[in-house]
C-alpha positions in Angstrom: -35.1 6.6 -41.2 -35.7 7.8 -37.4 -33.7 5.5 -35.0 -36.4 3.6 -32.2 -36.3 5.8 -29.1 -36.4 2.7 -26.6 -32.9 1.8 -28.7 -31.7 5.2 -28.3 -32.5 5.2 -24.8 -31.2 1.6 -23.5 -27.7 2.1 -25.9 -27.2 5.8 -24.1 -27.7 4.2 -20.7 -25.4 1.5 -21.4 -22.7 3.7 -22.7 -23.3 6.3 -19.6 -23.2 3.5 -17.0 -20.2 1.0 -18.1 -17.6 3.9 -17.4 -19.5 5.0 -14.2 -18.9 1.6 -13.3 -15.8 1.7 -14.0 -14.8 4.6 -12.1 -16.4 3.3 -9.0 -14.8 -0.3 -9.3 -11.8 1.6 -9.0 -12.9 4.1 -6.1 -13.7 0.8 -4.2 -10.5 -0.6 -5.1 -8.1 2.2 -4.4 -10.3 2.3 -0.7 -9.2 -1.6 -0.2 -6.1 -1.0 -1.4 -5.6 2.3 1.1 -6.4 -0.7 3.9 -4.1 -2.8 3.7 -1.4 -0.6 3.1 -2.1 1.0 6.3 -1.0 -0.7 9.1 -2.6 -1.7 12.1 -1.6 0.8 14.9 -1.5 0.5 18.9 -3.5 3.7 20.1 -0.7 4.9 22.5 2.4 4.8 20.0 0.0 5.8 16.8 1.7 9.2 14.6 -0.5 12.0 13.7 -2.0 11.4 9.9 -3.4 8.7 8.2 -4.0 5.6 10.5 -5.9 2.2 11.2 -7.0 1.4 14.9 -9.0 -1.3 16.7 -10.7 -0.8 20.1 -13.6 -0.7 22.3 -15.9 2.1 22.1 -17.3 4.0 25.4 -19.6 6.7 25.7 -18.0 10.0 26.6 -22.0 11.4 27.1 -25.2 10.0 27.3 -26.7 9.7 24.4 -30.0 8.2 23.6 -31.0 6.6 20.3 -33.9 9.0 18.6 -36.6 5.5 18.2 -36.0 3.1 20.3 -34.6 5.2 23.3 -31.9 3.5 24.5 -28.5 4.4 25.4 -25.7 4.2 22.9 -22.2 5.2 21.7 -23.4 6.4 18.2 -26.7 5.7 16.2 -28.5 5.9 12.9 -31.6 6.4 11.5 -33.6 7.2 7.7 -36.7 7.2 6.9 -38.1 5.9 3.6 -40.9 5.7 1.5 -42.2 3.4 -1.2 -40.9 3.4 -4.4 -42.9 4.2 -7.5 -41.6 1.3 -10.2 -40.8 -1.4 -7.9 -41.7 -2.5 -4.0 -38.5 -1.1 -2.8 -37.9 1.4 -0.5 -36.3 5.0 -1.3 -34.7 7.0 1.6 -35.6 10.6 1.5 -34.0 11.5 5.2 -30.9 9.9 7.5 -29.4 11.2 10.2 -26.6 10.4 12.5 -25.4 11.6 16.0 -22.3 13.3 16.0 -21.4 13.6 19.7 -17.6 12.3 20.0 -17.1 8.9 22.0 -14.0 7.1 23.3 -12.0 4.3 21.6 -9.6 2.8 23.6 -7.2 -0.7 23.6 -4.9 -1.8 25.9 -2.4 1.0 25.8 -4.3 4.0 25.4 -7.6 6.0 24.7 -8.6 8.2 21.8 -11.7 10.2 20.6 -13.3 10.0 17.9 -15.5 12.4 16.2 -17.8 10.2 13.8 -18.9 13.4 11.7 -18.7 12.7 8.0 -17.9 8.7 8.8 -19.1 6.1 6.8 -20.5 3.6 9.2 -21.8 0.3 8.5 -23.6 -1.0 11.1 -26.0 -4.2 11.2 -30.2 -3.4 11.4 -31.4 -2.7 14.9 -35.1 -1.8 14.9 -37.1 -1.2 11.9 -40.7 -0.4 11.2 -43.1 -0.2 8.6 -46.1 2.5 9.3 -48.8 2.5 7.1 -50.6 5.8 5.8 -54.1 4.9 7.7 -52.4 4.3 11.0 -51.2 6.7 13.6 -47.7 7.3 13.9 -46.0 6.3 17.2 -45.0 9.4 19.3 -41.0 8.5 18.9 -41.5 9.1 14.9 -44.0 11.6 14.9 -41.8 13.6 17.4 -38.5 13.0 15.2 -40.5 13.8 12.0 -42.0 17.3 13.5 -38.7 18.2 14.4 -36.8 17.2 10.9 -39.2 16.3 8.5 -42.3 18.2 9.3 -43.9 18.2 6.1 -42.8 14.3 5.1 -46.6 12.4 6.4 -47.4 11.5 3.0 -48.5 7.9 2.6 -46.4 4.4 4.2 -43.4 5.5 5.5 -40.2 3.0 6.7 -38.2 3.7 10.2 -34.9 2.5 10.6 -32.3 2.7 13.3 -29.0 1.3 14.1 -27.0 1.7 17.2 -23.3 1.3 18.1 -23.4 -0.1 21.9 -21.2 0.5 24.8 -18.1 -2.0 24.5 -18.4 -2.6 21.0 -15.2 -3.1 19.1 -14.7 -0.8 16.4 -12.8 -0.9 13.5 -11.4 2.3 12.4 -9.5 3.9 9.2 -9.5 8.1 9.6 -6.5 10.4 10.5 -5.2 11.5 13.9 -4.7 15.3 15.0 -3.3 16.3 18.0 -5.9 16.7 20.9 -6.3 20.1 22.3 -5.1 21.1 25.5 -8.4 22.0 27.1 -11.6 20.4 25.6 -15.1 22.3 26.3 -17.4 20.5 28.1 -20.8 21.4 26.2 -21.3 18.6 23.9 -24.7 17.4 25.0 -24.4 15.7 28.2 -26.2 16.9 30.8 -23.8 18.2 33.3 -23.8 20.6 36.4 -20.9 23.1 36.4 -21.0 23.2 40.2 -18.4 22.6 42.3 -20.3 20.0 44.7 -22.4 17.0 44.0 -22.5 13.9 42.1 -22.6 16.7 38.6 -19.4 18.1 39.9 -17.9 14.5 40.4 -18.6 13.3 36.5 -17.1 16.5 35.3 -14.1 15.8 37.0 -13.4 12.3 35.8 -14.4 13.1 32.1 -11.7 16.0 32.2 -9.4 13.4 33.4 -10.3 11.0 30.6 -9.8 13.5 28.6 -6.6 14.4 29.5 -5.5 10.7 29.3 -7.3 11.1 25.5 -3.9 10.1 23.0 -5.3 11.6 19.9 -8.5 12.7 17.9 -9.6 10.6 15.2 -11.8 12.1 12.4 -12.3 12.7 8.7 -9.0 14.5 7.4 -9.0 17.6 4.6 -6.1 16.0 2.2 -7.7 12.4 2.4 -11.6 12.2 2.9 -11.4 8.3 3.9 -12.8 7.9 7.2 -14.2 4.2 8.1 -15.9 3.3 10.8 -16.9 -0.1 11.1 -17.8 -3.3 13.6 -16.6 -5.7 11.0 -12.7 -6.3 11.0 -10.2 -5.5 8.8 -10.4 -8.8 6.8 -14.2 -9.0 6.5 -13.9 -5.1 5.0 -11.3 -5.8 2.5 -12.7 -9.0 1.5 -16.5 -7.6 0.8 -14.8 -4.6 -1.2 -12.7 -7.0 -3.1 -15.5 -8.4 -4.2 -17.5 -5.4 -5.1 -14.6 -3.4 -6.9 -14.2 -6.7 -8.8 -17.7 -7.1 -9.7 -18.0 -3.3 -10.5 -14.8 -3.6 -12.8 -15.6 -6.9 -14.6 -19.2 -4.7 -15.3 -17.9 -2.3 -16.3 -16.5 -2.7 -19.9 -18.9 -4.7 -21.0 -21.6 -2.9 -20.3 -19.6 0.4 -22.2 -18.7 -2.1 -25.4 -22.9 -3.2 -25.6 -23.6 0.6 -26.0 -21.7 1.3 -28.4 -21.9 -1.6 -30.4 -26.1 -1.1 -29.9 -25.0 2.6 -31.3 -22.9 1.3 -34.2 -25.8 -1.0 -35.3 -28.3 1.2 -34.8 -26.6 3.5 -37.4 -25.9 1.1 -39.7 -29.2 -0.3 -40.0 -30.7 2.9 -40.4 -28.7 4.3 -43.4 -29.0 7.9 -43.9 -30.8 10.0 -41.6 -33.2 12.3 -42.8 
């Protein structure tokens, strides 16, 4: 007797996706876990490695969000397009800026490099564009330059900016700074020696120099967190994931393999 595909299928699927869901209930709860165990640190006295620091955020160059234009500290966008099964949306692009940017408290500043971050922040401007309009020049512009060949049918534009004076939760490690930073990362800046150009590279090299540590994604331990939300919000909402994800979990593993085991036994002999 053959076995019913559609059972084969859904008791597979159960039996793949209660240990995945495992393994990532525990991923989330090792990351809350990794919070709270690491304490809170003033910028000025924080060691080199693993730390968690709170501040505001300032622009070390002007940087301009790829939509909507305006000025920011850090932004995001993706793109997505209608799914086939359902009226959800699938992301086929994102992007990020990666221009470093200041975070400082009320003992010291550091800089943060927010390459390889994860970042939540909340929805700034989104837009639906449907395949019988025009696009606006800000997405066709972005799209030519990244996407060229992504014009298919309705397409979804998001963005999300981190603003000047934000405060910013962050969980990444801390190198030393170098003792001369380059100047070239995007801002538009005269290297003369007169002039309003020649007065804002002067007091960005002092800023620099007054810059504690650097604060990015580390080789031994990939967590890096960035994140408006504070500590307590975080740890609360991943609580609450890793325990849905491990409650999930086992279940879901015992279904498809009892679904297997009766399957088999209703069958008999396969032939």
């Amino acid at each position: 007797m053959r076995l019913p595909f559609d059972s084969i299928l859904l008791a597979g699927a159960m039996s793949v996706a209660g240990p995945l869901l495992s393994v990532h209930g525990f991923r989330v709860w090792r990351r809350r876990r990794l919070m709270q165990d690491t304490p809170t640190a003033r910028i000025r006295s924080m060691a080199m490695g693993f730390v968690e620091i709170n501040g505001r955020v300032s622009s070390r160059s002007t940087i301009t969000a790829p939509f909507s234009g305006h000025e920011c500290v850090y932004w995001q966008v993706d793109v997505s397009v209608p799914s086939q099964k359902n009226s959800s949306w699938t992301v086929v692009h994102r992007n990020a800026s990666g221009q470093p940017f200041y975070l400082e408290d009320d003992t010291g500043v550091a800089l943060v490099y927010p390459a390889g971050s994860e970042c939540t922040l909340p929805h700034g401007v989104e837009e639906v564009v449907q395949p019988y309009n025009a696009l606006p020049d800000c997405y066709a512009s972005y799209l030519k330059e990244h996407k060229p060949m992504l014009r298919m049918g309705a397409l979804r534009f998001r963005e999300r900016v981190l603003e000047e004076g934000r405060n910013l939760y962050v969980l990444g490690t801390a190198t030393p700074r170098a003792h001369e930073v380059t100047i070239s990362d995007g801002e538009a800046l005269a290297t003369g020696t007169d002039g309003p150009h020649a007065l804002q590279v002067t007091r960005l090299r002092e800023r620099d120099s007054a810059v504690r540590a650097v604060v990015r994604q580390g080789v031994r331990e990939r967590t890096f967190i960035l994140s408006p939300d504070s500590e307590k919000t975080l740890t609360f909402a991943l609580g609450l994931k890793s325990g849905l994800l491990l409650l999930a979990g086992p279940p879901a593993t015992a279904a498809g393999l009892w679904m297997w085991f009766d399957m088999f036994s209703r069958s008999g002999p396969l032939r």
